[in-house]
PLY file of the C-alpha trace (Angstrom):
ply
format ascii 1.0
element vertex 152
property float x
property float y
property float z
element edge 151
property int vertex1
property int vertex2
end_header
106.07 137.61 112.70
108.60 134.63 113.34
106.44 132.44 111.15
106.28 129.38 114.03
103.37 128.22 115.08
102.18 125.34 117.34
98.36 123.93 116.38
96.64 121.45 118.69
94.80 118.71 117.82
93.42 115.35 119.04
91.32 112.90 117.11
90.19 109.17 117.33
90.06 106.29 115.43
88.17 103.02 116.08
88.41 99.68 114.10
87.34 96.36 114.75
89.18 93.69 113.07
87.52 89.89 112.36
91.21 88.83 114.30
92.05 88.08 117.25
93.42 90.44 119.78
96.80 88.81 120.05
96.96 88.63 116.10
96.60 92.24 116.01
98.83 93.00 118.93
101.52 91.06 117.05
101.57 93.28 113.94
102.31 96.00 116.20
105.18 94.28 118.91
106.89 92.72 116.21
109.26 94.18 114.11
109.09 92.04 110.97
105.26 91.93 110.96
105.02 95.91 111.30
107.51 96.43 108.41
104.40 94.57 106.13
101.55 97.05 106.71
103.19 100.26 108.55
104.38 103.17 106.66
104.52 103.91 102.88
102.60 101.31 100.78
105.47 99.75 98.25
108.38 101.15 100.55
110.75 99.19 102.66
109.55 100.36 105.92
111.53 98.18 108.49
112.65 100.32 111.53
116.30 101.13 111.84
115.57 100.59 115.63
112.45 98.43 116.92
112.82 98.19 120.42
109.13 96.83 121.72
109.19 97.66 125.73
108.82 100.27 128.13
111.18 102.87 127.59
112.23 101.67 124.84
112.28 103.46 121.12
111.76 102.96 117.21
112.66 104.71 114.42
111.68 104.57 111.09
112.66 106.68 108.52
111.45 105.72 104.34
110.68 107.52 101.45
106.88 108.84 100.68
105.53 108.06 96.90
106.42 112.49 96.08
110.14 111.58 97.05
109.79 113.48 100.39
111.79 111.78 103.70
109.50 110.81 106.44
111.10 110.11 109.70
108.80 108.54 112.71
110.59 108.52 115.90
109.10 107.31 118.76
109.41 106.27 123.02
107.14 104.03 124.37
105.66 104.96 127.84
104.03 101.68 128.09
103.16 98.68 127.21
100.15 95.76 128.34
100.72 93.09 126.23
97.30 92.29 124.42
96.13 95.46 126.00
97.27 98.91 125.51
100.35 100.88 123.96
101.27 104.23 125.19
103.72 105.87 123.00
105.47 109.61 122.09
106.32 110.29 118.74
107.79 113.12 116.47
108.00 113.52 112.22
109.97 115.13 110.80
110.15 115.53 106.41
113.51 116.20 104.94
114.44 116.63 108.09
112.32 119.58 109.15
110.28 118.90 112.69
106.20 118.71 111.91
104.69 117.45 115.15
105.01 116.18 118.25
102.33 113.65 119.20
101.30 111.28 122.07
99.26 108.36 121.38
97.23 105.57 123.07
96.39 102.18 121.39
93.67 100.39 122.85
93.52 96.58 122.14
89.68 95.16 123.59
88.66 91.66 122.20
84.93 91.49 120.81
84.72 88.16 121.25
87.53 85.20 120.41
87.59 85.74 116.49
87.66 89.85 117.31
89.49 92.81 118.51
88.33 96.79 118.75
91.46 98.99 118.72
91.10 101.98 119.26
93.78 104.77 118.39
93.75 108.44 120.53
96.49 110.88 119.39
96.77 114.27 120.76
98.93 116.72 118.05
100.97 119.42 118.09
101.31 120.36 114.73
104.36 123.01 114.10
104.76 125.79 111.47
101.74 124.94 109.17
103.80 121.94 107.97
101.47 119.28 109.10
97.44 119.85 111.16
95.06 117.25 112.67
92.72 116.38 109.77
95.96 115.55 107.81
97.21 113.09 110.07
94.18 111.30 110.88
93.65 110.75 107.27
97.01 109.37 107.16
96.14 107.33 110.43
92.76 105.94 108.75
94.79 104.30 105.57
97.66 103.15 108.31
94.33 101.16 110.04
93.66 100.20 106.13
96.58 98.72 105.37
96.54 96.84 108.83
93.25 95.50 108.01
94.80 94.44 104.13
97.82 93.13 106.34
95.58 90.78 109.13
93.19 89.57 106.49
96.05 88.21 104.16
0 1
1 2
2 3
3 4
4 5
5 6
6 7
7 8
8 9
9 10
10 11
11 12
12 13
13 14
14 15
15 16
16 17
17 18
18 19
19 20
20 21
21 22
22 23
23 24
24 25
25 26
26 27
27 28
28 29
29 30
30 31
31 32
32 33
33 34
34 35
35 36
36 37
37 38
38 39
39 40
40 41
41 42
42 43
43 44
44 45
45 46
46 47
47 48
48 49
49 50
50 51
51 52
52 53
53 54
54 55
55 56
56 57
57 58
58 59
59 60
60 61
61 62
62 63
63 64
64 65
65 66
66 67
67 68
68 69
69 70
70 71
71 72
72 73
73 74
74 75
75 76
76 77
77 78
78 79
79 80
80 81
81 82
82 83
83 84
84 85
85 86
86 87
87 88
88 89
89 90
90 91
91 92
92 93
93 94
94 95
95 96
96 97
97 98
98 99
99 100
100 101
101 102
102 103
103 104
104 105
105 106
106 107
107 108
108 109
109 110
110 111
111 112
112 113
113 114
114 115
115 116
116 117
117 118
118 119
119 120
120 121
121 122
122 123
123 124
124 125
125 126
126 127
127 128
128 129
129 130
130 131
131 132
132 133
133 134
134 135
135 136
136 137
137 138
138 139
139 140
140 141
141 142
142 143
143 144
144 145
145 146
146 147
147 148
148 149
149 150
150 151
């Protein structure tokens, strides 16, 4: 046995946020806002590269509160302002590959104080290292600290 594996997963979150939808697109197509809420609470998680358009990429890479290296690397497929955000994206931890992911963000306004997003990520999860109900728990206290972030 080679001990690599691939595990497939998809899950969805939904939030609605008492923002508007261009408040909460902003905290995810601008650089400086992101770095506030995305990533490891108390790190400094500004990109190395934030490139917001089609075809373009980001990269992030902090440390996690056990010391570990998380790097997010991602290429986004497209982009509606105030609308959707289609996006590819690997991890790795000290530099060891754990998935392979493509996600869809889904920006709908409730009304003009509110905005459902809704988050659809389809996982490959490689070599045991990482599986779906991990990352959506990780994906649940990202929309947390979004919510935290808006409401400030």
């Amino acid at each position: 046995m080679s001990g690599y594996s691939v595990a497939h997963g998809t899950f969805v979150v939904e939030r609605t946020y008492d923002h508007p939808v261009e408040k909460v697109w902003a905290a995810w197509a601008d650089g400086e806002l992101k770095a506030q809420w995305f990533g490891a609470p108390g790190e400094n998680n500004r990109a190395q590269v934030f490139e917001f358009r089609q075809g373009g990429r980001e990269s992030l890479k902090t440390r996690i509160h056990d010391g570990r290296t998380i790097a997010f690397d991602v290429l986004y497929q497209d982009i509606v302002p105030n609308n959707r955000i289609l996006y590819n994206y690997d991890m790795h931890v000290d530099g060891r590959k754990i998935s392979v992911s493509l996600t869809a963000l889904e920006f709908s306004p409730q009304d003009s104080n509110r905005t459902h997003l809704r988050l659809t990520e389809y996982g490959l999860f490689l070599d045991g290292l990482d599986n779906v109900g991990l990352r959506k728990q990780g994906t649940l206290g990202l929309m947390e600290q979004l919510a935290e972030f808006l409401d400030k």
